[in-house]
C-alpha positions, 0 to 999 in steps of 0.5 A: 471715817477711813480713807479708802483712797490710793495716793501716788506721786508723780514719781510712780505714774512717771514709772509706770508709764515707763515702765509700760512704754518699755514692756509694750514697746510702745515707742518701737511698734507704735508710733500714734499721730495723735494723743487723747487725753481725758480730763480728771486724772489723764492730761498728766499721764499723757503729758509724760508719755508724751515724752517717752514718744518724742524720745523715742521719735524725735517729735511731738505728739499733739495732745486734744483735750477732751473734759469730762463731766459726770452727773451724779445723783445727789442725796438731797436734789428734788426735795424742796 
């Protein structure tokens, strides 16, 4: 069976936020009072451009936490 999944390091989402920090100035024009970060993949992503913003600012952003659940269908639910 293939693995149809993408792997990226931390190193390119590190990237990646900068890079979107810089081409949508994000630290020049916006300068937020508070972050939110969806649990499943978005509490390191926020945490890094946590980072840029406070350099860009000098102070940090408070981050809430929110988790996410999904409820999915399984195959085998409901056949007892």
């Amino acid at each position: 069976m293939a693995d149809n999944k993408l792997h990226i390091s931390y190193n390119q989402i590190h990237q990646l936020i900068d890079y979107a920090v810089k081409r949508f100035r994000l630290g020049d024009d916006y300068s937020p009072d508070l972050m939110i970060a969806i649990g499943g993949g978005g509490f390191i992503p926020a945490r890094i451009l946590r980072s840029f913003l406070k350099a860009k600012h000098g102070r940090n952003i408070p981050i809430q936490a929110i988790g996410l659940s999904l409820y999915e269908e399984l195959p085998n639910a409901g056949k007892d």
